[in-house]
Each structure stands twice: as structure tokens, then as C-alpha cells.
Backbone bond lengths (Angstrom), bond angles and torsions (degrees), N, CA, C in turn:
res aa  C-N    CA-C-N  psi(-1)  N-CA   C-N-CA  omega(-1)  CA-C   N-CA-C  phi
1 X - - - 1.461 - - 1.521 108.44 -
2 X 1.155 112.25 -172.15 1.200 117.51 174.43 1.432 109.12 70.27
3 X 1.754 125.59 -142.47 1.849 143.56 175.41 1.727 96.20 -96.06
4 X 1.550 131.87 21.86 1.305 140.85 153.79 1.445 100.24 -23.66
5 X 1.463 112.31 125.90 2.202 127.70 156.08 1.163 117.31 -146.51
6 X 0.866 109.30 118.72 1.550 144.67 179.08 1.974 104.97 -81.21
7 X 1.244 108.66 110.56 1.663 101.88 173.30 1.646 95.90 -124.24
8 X 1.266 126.65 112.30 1.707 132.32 156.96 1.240 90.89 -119.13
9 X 2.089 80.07 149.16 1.429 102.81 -179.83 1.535 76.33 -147.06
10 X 1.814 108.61 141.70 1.738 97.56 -176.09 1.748 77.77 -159.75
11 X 1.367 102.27 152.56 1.228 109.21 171.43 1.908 112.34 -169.67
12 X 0.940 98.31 137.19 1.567 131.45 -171.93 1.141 107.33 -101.00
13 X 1.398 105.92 110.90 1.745 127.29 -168.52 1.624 97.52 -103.54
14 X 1.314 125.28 104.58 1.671 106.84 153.86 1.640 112.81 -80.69
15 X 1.231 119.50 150.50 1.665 106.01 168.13 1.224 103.20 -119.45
16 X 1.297 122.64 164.86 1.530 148.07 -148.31 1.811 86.11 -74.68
17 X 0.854 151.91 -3.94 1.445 125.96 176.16 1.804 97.63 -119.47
18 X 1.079 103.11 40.77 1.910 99.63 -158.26 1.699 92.33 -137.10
19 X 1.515 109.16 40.04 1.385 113.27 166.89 1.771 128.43 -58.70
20 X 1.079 133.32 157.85 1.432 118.78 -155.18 0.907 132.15 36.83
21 X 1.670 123.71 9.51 1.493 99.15 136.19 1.703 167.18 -14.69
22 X 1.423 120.22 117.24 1.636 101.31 170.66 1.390 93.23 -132.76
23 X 1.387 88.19 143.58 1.879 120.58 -179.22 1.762 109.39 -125.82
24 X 1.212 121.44 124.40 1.488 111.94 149.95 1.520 115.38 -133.54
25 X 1.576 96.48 142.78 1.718 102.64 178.07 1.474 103.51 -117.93
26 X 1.584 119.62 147.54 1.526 124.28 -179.48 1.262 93.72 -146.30
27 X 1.021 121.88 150.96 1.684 147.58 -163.54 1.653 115.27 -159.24
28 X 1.164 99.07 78.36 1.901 116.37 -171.08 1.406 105.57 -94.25
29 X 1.409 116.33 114.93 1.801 112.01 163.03 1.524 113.50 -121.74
30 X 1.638 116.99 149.90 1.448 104.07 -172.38 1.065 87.37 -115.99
31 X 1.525 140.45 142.50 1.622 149.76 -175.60 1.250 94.49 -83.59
32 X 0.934 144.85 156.20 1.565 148.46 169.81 1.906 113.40 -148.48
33 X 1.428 93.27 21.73 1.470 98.97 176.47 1.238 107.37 -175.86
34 X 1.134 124.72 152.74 1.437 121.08 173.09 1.398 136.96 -61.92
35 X 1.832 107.03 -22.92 1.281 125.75 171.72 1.570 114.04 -91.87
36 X 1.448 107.43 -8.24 1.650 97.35 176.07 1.545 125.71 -83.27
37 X 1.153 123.39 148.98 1.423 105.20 -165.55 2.005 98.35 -148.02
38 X 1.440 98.19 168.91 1.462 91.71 -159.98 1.882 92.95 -143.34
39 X 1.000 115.52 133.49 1.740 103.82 -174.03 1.572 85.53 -136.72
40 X 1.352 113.79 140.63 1.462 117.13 -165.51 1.401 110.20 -139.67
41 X 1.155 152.25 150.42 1.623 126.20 172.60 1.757 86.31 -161.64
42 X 1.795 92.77 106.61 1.516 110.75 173.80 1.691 111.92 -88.91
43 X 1.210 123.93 108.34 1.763 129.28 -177.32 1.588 102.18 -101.60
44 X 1.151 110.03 113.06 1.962 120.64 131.44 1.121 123.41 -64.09
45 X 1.032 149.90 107.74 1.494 145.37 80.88 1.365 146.40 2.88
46 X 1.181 115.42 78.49 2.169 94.29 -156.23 1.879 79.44 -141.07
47 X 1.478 85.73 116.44 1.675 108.12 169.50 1.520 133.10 -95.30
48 X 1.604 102.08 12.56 1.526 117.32 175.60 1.461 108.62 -164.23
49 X 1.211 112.63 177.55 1.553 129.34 177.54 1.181 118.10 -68.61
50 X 1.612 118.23 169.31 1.035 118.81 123.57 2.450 89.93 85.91
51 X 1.029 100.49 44.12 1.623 122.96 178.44 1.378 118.32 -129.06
52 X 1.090 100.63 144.71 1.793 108.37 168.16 1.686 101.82 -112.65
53 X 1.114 120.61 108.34 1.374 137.39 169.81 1.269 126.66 -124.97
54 X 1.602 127.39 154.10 1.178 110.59 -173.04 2.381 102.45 -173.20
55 X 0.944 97.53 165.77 1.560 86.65 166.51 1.237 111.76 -156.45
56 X 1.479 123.94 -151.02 1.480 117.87 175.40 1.536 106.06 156.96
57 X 1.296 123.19 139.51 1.545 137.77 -151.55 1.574 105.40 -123.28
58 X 1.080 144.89 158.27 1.576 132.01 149.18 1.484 91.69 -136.62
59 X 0.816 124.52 -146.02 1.716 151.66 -153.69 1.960 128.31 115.67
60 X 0.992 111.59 59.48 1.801 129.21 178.14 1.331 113.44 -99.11
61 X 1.552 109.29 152.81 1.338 118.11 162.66 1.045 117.46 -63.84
62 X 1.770 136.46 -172.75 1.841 128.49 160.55 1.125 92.65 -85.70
63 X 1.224 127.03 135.44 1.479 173.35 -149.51 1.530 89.83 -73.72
64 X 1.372 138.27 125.36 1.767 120.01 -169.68 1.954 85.78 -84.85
65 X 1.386 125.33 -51.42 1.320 121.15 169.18 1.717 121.38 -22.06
66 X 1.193 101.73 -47.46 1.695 91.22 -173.52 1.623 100.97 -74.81
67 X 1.247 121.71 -45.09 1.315 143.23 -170.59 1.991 90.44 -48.27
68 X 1.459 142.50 -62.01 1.122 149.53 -82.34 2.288 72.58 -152.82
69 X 1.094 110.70 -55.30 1.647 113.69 160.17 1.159 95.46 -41.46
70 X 1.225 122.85 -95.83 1.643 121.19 -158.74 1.278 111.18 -59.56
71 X 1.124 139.45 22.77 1.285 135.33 170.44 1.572 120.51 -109.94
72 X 1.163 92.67 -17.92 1.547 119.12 -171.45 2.206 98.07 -101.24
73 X 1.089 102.59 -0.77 1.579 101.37 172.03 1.475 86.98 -108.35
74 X 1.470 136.46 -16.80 1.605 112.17 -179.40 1.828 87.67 122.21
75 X 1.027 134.56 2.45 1.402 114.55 173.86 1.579 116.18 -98.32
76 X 1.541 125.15 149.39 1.322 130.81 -164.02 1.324 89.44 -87.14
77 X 1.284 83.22 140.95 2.367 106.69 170.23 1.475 93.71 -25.10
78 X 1.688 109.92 -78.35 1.273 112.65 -159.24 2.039 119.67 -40.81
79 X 1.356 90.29 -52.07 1.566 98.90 175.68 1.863 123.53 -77.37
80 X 1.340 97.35 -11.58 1.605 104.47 153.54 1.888 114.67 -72.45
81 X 0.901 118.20 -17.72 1.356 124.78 -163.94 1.228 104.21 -77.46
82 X 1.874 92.32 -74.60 1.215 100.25 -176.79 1.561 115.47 -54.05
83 X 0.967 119.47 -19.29 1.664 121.49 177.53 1.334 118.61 -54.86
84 X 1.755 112.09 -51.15 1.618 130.97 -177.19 1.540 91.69 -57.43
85 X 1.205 103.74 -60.78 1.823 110.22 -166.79 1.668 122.34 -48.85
86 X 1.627 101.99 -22.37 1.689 114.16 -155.07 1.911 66.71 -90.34
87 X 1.671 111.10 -63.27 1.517 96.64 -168.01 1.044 126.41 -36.05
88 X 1.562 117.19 -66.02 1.668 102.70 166.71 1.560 144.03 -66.80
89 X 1.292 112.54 -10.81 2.037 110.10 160.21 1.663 89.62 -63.17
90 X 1.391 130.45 -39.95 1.490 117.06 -159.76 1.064 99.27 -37.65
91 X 1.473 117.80 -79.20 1.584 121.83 -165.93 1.208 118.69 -55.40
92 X 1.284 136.07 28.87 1.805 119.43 138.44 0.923 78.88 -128.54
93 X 1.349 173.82 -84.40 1.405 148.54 -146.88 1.005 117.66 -6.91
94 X 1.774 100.84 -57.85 1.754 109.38 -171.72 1.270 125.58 -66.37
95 X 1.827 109.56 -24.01 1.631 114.17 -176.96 1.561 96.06 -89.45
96 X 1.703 128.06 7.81 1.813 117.21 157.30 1.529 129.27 -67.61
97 X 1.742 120.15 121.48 1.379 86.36 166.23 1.537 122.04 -56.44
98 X 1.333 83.08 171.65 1.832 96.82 -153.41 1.534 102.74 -80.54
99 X 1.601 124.08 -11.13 1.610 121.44 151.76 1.075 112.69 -47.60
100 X 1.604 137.61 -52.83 1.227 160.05 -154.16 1.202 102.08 -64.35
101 X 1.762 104.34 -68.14 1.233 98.01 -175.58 1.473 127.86 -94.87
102 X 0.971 112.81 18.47 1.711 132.52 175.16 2.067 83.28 -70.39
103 X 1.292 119.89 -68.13 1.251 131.63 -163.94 1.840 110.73 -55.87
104 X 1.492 98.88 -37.61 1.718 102.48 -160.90 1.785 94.24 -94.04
105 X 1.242 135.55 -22.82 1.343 141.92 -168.28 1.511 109.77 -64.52
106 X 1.213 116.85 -44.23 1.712 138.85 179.54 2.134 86.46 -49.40
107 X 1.273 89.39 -73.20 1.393 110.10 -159.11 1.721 108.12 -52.97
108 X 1.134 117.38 -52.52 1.514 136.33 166.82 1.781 99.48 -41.20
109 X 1.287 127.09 -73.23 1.705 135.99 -177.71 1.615 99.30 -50.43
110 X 0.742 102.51 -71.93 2.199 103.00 172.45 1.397 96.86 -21.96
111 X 1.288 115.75 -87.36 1.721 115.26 173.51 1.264 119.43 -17.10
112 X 1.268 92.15 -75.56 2.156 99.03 -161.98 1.512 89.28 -61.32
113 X 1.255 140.51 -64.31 1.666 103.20 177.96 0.800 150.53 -28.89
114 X 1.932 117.78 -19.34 1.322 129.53 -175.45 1.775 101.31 -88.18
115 X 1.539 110.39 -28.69 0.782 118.07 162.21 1.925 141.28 -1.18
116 X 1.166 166.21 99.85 1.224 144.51 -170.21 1.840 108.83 149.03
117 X 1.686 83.58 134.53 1.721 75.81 169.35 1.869 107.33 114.71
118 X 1.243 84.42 -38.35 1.835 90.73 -163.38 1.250 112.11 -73.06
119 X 1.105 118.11 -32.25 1.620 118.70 -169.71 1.763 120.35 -42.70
């Protein structure tokens, strides 16, 4: 929220003796304000054949549709929000060991409460 920027730069080198390879890179940002912004630039590299490689970038606002669904089952803007938002931290949450995220989960819920308003 808030003047939030996001700068990744990630790149996946195959080298020439690194045949059958698979690599994937993803680079997901959720805008949560109009001033936040996210500039990302995912690079391959692949110095031989015979690989499965691939990448992929996003950077979007929350969707006013998903927001505007759950509202229409009876949930408030604010707690529709935080909902979209909890959905997407889920998915890397889930690829944390679970020490990790035993520690970062506390900290993550603090947030999304502050959560509200933006949609």
C-alpha cells in the first residue's frame, strides 16, 4: 500500500553441458494503491538444447470483480480485500518451510488488518 516498489531482476542461466534441464521463474506483484509500483525484468539464458524453461512477470491491481463477488455473498469491501490479499501471500507462504513460516505468518496477519479502503 501506500508509495510501495518492487524492483526484481532474476535470471536463469542454463550452461551448455546442462542439457535436460527445467527452470521456472515467476515474479507476482499485487498493487494495493495507485502510487505503488513494481518493475520486474525476468531473463533466460539457455546455452544448449534440449530444456524445458520458461518465466513470467505480473504486476495488477485487486481485481474490483473479485472484490465486488465477495460482497455480493455478504462480505464488507474491507474484509473482501483482505481476503484477495491473504489469497495471494498464500501461495509462497505455502512453498516456506514451515519454521519460516510459523515466524513470518504472525507478522503477515498484523498487516492484512491494517488492511482496508483500497479497493
Amino acid at each position: 500500500t501506500g508509495r510501495a516498489r518492487s524492483a526484481y531482476t532474476g535470471l536463469i542461466r542454463i550452461e551448455k553441458n546442462a542439457a535436460a534441464s527445467e527452470a521456472f521463474q515467476e515474479n507476482r506483484n499485487l498493487l494495493l494503491s495507485e502510487r505503488a509500483r513494481a518493475d520486474t525484468i525476468p531473463e533466460l539464458e539457455i546455452l544448449t538444447d534440449d530444456v524445458s524453461c520458461s518465466h513470467g512477470a505480473t504486476a495488477a491491481p485487486v481485481d474490483p470483480e473479485q472484490i465486488f463477488y465477495l460482497q455480493s455473498r455478504g462480505i464488507p469491501v474491507d474484509e473482501a480485500l483482505r481476503l484477495v490479499v491473504e489469497g495471494f501471500v498464500e501461495t509462497t507462504l505455502a512453498e516456506m518451510p514451515a519454521g519460516l513460516r510459523a515466524e513470518i505468518e504472525p507478522l503477515i496477519q498484523a498487516r492484512l488488518e491494517r488492511i482496508g479502503g483500497a479497493a
